[in-house]
N, CA, C and O atoms as a MOPAC input file, in Angstrom:
PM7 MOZYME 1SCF
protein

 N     29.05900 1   -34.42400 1    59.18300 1
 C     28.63500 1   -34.90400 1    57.89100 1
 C     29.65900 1   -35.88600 1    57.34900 1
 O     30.87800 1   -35.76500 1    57.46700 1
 N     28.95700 1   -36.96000 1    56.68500 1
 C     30.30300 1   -37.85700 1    55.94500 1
 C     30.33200 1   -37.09400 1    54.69200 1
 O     29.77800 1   -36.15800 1    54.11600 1
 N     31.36300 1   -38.07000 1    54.55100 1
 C     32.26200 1   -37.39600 1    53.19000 1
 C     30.96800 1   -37.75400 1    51.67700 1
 O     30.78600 1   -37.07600 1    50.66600 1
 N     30.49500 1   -38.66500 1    51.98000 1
 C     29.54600 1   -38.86300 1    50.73700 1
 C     28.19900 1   -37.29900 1    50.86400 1
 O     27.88100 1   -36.49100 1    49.99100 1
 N     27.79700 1   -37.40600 1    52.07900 1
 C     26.98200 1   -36.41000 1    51.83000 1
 C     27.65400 1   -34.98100 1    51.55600 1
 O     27.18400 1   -34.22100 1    50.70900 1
 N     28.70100 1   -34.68600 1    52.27000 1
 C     28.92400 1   -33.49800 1    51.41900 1
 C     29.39200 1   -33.15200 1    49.72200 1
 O     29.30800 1   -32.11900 1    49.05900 1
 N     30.00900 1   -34.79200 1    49.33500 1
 C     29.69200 1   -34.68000 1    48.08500 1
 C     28.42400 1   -34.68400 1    47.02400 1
 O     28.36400 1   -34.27600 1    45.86400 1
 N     27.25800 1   -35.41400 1    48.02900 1
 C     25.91300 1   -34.62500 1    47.22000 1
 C     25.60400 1   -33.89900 1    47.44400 1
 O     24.95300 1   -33.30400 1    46.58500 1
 N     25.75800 1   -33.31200 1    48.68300 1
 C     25.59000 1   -31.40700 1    48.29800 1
 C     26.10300 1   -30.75800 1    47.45900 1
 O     25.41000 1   -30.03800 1    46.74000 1
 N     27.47200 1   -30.83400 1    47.31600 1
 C     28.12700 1   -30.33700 1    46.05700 1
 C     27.90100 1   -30.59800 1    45.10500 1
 O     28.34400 1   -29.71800 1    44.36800 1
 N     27.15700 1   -31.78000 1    44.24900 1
 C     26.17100 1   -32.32100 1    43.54000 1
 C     24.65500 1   -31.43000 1    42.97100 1
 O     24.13200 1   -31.18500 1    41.88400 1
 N     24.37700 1   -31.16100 1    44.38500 1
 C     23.21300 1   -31.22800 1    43.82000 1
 C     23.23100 1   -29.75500 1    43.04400 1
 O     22.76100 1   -29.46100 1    41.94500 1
 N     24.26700 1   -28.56400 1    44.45400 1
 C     24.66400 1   -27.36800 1    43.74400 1
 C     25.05300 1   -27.00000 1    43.12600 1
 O     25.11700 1   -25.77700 1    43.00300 1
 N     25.66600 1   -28.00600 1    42.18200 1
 C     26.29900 1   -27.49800 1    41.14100 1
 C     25.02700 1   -27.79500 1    40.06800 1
 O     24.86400 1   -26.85800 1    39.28700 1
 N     24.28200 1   -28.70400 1    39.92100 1
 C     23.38800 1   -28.92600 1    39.73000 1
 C     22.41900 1   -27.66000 1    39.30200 1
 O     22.14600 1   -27.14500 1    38.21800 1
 N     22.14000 1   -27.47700 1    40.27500 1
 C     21.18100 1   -26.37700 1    40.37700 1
 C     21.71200 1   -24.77000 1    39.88800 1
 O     21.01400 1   -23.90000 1    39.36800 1
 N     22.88600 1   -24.71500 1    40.17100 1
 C     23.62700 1   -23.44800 1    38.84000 1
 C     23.57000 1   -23.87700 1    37.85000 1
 O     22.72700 1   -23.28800 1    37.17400 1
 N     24.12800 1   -24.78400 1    37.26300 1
 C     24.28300 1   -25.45600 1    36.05900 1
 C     22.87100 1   -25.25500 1    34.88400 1
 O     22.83100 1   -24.95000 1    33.69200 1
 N     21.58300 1   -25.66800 1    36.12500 1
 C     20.12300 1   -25.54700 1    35.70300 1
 C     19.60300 1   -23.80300 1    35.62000 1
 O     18.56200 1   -23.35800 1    35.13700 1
 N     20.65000 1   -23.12200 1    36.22400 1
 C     20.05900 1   -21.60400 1    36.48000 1
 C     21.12300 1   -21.13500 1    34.99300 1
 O     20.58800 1   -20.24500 1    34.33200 1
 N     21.79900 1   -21.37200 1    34.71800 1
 C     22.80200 1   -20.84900 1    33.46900 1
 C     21.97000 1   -21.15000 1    32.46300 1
 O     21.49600 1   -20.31200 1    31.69500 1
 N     21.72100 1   -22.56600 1    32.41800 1
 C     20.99700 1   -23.20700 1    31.16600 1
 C     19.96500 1   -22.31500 1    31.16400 1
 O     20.11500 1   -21.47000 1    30.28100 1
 N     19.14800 1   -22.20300 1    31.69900 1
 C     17.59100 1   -21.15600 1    31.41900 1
 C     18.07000 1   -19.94300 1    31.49500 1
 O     17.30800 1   -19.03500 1    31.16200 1
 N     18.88800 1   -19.74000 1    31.76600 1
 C     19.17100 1   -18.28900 1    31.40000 1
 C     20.03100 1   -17.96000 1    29.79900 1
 O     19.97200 1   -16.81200 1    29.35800 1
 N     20.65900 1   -18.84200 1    29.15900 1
 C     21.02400 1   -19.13500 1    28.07500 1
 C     20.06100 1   -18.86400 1    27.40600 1
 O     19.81100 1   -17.87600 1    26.71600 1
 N     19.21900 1   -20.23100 1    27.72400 1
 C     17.86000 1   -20.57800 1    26.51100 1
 C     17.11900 1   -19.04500 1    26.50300 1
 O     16.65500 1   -18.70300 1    25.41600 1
 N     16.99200 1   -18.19800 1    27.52200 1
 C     16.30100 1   -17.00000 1    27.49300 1
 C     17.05900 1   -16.00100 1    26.69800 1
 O     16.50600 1   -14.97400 1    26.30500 1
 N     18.45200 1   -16.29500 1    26.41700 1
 C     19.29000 1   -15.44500 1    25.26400 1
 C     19.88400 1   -14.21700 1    26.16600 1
 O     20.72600 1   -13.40900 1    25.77400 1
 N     19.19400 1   -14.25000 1    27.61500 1
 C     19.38700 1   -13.09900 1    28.61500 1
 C     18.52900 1   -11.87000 1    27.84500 1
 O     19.08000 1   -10.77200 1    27.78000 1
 N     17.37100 1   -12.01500 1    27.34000 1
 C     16.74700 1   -11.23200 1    27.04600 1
 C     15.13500 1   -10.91600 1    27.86100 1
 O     14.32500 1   -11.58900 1    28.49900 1
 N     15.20200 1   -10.12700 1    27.60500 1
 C     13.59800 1   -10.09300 1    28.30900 1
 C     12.44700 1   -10.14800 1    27.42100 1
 O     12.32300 1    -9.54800 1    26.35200 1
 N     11.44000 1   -11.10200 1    28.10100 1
 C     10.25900 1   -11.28600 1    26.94800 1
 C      9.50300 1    -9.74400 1    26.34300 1
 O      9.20600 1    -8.73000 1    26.97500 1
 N      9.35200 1   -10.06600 1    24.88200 1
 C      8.93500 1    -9.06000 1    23.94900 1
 C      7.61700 1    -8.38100 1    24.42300 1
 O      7.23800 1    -7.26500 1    24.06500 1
 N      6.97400 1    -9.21900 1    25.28300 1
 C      5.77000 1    -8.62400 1    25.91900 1
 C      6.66800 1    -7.44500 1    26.70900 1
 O      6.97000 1    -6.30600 1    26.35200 1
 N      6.84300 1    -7.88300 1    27.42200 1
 C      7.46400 1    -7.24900 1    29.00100 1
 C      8.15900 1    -5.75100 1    28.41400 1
 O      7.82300 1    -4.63700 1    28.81600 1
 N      9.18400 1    -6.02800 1    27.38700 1
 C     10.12300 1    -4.81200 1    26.73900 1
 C      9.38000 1    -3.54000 1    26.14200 1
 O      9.86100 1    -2.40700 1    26.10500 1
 N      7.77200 1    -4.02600 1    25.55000 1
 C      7.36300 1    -3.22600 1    25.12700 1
 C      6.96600 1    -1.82900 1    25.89000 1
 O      6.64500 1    -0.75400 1    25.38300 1
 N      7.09600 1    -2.20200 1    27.31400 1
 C      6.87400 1    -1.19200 1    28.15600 1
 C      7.57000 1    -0.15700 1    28.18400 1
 O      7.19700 1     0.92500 1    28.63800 1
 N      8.84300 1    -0.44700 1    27.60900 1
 C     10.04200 1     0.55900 1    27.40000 1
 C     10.00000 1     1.27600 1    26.02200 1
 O     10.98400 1     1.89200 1    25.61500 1
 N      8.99900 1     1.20000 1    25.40500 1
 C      9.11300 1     1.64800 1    23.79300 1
 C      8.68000 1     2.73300 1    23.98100 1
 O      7.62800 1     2.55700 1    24.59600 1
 N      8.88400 1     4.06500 1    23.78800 1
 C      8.54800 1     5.59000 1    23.75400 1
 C      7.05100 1     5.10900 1    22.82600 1
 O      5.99700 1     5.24000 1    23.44800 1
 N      7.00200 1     4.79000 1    21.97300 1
 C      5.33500 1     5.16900 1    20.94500 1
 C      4.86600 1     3.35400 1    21.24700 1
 O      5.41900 1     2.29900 1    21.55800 1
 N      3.49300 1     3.87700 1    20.91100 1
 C      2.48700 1     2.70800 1    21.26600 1
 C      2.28000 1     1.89600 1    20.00200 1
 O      2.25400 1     2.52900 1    18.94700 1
 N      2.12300 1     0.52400 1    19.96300 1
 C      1.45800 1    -0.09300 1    18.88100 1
 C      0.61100 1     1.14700 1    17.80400 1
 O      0.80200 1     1.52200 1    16.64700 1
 N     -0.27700 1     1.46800 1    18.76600 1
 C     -1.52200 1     2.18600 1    17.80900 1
 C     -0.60100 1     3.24200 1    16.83800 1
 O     -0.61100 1     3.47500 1    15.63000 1
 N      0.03900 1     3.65600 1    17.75300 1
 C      1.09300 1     5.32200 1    17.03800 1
 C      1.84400 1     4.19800 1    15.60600 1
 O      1.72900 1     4.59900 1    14.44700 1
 N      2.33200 1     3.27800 1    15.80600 1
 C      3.01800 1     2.64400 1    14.68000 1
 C      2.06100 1     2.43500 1    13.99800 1
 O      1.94500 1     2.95600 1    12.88900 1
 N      1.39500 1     1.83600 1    14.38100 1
 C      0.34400 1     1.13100 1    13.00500 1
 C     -0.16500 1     2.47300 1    12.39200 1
 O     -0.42500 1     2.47800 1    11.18900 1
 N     -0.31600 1     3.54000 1    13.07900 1
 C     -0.75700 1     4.92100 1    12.09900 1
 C      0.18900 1     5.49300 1    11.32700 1
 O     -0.02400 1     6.32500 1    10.44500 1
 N      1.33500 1     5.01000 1    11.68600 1
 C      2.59700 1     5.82100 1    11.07100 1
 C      2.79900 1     5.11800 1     9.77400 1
 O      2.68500 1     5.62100 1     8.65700 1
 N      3.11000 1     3.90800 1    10.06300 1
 C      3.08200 1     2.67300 1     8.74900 1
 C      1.81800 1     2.81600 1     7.98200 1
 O      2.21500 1     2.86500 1     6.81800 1
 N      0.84500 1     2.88700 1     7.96900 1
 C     -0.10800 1     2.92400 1     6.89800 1
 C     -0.18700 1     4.01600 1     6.41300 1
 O     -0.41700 1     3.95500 1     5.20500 1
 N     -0.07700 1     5.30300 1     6.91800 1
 C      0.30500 1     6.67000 1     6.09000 1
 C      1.16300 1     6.59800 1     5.53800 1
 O      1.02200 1     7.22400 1     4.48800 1
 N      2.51000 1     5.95300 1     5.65900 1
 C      3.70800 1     5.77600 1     5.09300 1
 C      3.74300 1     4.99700 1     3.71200 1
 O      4.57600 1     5.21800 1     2.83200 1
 N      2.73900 1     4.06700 1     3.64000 1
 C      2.33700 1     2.85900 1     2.83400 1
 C      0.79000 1     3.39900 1     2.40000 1
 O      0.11600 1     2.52600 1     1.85200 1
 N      0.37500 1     4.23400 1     2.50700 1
 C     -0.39700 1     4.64900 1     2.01900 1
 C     -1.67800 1     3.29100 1     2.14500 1
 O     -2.38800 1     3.19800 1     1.14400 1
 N     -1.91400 1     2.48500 1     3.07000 1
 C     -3.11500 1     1.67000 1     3.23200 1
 C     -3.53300 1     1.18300 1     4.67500 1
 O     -3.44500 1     1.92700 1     5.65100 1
 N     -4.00900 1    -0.15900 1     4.74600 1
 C     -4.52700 1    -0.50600 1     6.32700 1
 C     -3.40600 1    -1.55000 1     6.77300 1
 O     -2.71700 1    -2.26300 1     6.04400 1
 N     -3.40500 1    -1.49500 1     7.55500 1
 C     -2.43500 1    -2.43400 1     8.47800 1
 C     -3.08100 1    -3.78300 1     8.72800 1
 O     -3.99600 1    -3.88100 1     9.54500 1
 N     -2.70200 1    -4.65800 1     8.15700 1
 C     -3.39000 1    -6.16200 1     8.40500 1
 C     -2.64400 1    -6.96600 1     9.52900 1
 O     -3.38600 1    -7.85400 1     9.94900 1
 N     -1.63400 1    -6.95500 1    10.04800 1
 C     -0.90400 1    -7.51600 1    11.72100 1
 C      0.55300 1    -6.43000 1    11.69700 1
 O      1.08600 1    -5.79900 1    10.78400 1
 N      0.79600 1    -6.54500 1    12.84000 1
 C      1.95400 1    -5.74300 1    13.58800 1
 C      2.43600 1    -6.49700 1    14.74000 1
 O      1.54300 1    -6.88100 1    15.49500 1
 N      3.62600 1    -6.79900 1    15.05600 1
 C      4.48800 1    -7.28900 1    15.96900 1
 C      5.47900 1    -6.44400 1    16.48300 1
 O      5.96100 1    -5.49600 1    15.86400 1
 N      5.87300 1    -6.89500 1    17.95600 1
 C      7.05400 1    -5.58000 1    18.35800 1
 C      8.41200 1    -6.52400 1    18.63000 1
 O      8.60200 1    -7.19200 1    19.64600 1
 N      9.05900 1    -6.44900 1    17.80300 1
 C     10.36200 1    -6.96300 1    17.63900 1
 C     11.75700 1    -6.10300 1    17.94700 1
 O     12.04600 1    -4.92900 1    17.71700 1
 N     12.66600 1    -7.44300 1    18.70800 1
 C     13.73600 1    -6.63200 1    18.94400 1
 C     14.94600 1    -7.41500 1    17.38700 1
 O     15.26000 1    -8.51600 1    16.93500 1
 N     15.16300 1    -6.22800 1    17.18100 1
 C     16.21400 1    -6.41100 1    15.56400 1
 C     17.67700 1    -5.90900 1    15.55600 1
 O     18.10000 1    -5.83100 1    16.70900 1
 N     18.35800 1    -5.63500 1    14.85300 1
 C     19.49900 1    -4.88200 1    14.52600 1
 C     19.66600 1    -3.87500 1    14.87700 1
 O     20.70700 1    -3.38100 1    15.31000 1
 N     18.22600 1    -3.22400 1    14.68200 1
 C     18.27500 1    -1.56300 1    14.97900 1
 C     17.60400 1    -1.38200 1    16.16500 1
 O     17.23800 1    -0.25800 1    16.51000 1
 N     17.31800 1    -2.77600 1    17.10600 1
 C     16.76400 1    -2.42100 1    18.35400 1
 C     15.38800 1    -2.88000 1    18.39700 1
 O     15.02700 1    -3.95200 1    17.91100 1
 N     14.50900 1    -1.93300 1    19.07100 1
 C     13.11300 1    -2.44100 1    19.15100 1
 C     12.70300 1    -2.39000 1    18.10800 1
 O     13.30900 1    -1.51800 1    17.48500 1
 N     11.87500 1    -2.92300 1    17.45600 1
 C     11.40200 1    -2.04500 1    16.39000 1
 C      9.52100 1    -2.69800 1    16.16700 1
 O      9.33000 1    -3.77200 1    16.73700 1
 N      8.76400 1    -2.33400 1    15.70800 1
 C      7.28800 1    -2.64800 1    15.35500 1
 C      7.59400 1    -2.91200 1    13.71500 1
 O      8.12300 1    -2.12300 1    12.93200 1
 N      7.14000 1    -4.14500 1    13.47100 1
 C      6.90100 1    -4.71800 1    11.58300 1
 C      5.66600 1    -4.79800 1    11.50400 1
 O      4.96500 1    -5.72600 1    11.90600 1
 N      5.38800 1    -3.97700 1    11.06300 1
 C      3.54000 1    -3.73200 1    10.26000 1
 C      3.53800 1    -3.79400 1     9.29500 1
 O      4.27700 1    -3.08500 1     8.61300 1
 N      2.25800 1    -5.14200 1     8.50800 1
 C      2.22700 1    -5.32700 1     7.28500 1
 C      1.02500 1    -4.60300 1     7.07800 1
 O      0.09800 1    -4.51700 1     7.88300 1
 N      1.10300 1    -4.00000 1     5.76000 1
 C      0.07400 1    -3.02400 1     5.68600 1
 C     -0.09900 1    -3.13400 1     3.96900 1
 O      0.77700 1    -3.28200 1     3.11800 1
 N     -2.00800 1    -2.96200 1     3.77500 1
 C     -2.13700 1    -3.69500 1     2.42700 1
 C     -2.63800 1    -2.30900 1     1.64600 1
 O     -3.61500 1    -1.61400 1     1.92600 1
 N     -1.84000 1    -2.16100 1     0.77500 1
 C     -2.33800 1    -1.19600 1    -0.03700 1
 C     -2.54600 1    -1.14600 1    -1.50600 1
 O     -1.62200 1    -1.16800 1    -2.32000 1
 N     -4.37500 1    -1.04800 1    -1.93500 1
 C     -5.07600 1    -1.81400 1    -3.11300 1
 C     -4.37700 1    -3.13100 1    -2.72900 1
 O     -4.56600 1    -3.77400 1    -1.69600 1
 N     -3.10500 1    -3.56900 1    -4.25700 1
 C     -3.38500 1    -4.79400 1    -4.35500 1
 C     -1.81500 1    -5.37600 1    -4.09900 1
 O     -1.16900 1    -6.38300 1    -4.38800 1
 N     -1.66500 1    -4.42500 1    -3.55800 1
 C     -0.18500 1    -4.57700 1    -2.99000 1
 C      0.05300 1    -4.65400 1    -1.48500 1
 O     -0.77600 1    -4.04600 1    -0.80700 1
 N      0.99800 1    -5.26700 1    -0.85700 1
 C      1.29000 1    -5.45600 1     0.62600 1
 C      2.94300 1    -5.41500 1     0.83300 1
 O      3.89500 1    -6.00800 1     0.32600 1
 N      2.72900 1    -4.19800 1     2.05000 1
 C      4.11700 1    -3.65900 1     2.25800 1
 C      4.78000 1    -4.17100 1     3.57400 1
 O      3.90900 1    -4.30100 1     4.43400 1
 N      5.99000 1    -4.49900 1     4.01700 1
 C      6.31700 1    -4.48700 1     5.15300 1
 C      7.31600 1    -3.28900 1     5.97500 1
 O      8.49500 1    -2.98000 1     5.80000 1
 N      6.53400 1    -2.90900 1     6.70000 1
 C      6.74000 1    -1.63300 1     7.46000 1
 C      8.02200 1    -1.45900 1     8.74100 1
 O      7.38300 1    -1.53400 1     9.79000 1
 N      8.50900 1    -1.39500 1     8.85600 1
 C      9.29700 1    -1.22300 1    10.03000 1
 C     10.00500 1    -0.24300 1    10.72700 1
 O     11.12600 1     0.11400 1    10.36500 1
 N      9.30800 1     0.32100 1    11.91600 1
 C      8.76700 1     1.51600 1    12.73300 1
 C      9.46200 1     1.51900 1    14.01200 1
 O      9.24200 1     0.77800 1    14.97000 1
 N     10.65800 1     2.79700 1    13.87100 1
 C     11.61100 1     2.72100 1    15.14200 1
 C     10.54300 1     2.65800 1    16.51200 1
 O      9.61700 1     3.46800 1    16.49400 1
 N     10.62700 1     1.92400 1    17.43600 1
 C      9.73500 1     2.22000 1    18.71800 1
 C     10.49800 1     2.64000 1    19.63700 1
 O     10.62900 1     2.09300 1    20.73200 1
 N     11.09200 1     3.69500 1    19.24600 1
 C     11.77300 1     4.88900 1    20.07900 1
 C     11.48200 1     6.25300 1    19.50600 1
 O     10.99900 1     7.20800 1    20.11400 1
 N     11.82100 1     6.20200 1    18.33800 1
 C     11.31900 1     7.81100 1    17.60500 1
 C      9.95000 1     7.64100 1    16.56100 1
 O      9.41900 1     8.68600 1    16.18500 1
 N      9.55600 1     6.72600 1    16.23900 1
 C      8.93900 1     6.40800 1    15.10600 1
 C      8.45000 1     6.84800 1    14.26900 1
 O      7.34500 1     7.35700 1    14.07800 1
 N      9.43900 1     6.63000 1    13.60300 1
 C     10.03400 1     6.81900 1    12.50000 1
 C     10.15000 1     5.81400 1    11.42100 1
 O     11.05500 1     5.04200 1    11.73900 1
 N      9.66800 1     5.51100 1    10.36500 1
 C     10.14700 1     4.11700 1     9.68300 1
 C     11.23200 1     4.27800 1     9.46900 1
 O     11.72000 1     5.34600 1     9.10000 1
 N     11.82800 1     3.23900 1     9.66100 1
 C     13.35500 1     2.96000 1     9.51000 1
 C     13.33300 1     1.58700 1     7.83900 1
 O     14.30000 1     1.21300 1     7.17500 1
 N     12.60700 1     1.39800 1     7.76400 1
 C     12.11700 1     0.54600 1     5.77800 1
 C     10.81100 1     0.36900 1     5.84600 1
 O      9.96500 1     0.33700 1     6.73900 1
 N     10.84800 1     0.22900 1     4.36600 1
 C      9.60800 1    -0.08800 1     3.67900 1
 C      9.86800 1    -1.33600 1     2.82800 1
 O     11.01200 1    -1.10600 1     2.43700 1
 N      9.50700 1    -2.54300 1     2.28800 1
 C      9.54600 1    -3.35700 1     1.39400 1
 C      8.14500 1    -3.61200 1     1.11400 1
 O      7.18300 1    -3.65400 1     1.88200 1
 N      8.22200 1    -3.76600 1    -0.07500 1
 C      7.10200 1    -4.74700 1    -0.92400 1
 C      7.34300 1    -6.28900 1    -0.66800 1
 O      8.49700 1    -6.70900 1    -0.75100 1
 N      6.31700 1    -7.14000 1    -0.36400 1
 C      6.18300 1    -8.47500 1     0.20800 1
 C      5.16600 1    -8.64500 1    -0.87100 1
 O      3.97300 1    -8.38700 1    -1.03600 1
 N      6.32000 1    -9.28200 1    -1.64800 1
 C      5.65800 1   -10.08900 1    -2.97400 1
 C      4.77000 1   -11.49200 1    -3.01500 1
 O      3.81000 1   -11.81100 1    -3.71600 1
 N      5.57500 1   -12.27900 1    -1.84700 1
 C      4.45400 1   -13.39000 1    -1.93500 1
 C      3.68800 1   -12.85400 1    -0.25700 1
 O      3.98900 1   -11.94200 1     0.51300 1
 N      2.49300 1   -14.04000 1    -0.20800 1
 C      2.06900 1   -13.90800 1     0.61500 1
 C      2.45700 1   -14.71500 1     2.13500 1
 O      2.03500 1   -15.86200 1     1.98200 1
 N      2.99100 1   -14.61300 1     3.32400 1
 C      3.66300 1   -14.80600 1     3.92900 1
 C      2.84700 1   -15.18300 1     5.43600 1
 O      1.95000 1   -14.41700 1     5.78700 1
 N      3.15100 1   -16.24700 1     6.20900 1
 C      2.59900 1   -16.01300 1     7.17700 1
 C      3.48800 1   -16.37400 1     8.23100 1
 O      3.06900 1   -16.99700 1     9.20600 1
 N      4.65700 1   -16.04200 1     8.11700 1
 C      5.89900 1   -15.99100 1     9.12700 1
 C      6.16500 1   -17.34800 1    10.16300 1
 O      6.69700 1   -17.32300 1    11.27300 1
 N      5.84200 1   -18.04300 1     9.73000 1
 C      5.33700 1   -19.75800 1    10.44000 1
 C      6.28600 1   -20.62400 1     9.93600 1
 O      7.11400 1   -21.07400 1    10.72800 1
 N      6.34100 1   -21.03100 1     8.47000 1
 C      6.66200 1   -22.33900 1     8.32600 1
 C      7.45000 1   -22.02800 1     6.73000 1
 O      7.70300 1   -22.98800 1     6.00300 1
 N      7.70200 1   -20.97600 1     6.41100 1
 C      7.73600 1   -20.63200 1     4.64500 1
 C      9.25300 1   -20.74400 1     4.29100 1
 O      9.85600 1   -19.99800 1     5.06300 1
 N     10.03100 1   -21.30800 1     3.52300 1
 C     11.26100 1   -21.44200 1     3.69000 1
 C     11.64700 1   -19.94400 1     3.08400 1
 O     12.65300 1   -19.31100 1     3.40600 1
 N     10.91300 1   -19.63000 1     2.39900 1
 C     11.16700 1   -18.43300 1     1.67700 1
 C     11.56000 1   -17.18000 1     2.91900 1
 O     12.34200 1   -16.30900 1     2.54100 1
 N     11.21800 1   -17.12200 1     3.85600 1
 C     11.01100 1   -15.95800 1     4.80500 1
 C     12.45200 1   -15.87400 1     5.17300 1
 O     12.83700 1   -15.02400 1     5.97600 1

């Protein structure tokens, strides 16, 4: 081999770690929230029943989020004329808070959130 090609091999490999770090960065080294949920002891359904007894109404969306305290399920749940945000250990579940969500929120674009 000449000396140039083994310097684009070394090129290209460094390259190509360089490209395997970066996506593994951008991934935070986490595993997608789909995928994790497999590991949660209680099911969506078990949260969303836990949070609306808790909140005393119906559950209008639920997400399974990893937070501070770990996995956790945030179920907004509307009760009469009020809407609560729920948040449901998905290991023991258990709510771990309750808040009142004064304005109306759609977790997208609101600077307020």
């Amino acid at each position: 081999m000449t000396r140039y090609s083994k310097l684009s091999l070394l090129a290209v490999a460094a390259a190509i770690g360089a490209a395997g770090t970066i996506a593994y960065a951008a991934n935070g080294g986490v595993e997608n929230d789909a995928i994790a949920i497999n590991k949660a002891k209680i099911s969506l359904v078990q949260a969303v029943t836990v949070a609306e007894q808790h909140a005393n109404g119906k559950a209008s969306q639920a997400a399974f989020e990893n937070s501070k305290q770990g996995w956790v399920y945030d179920v907004e749940v509307v009760s009469g004329a009020k809407v609560f945000d729920v948040r449901v250990d998905a290991d023991k579940g258990t709510v771990i808070s309750s808040t009142e969500d004064k304005a109306d929120r759609d977790d997208d674009h609101d600077e307020q959130d």
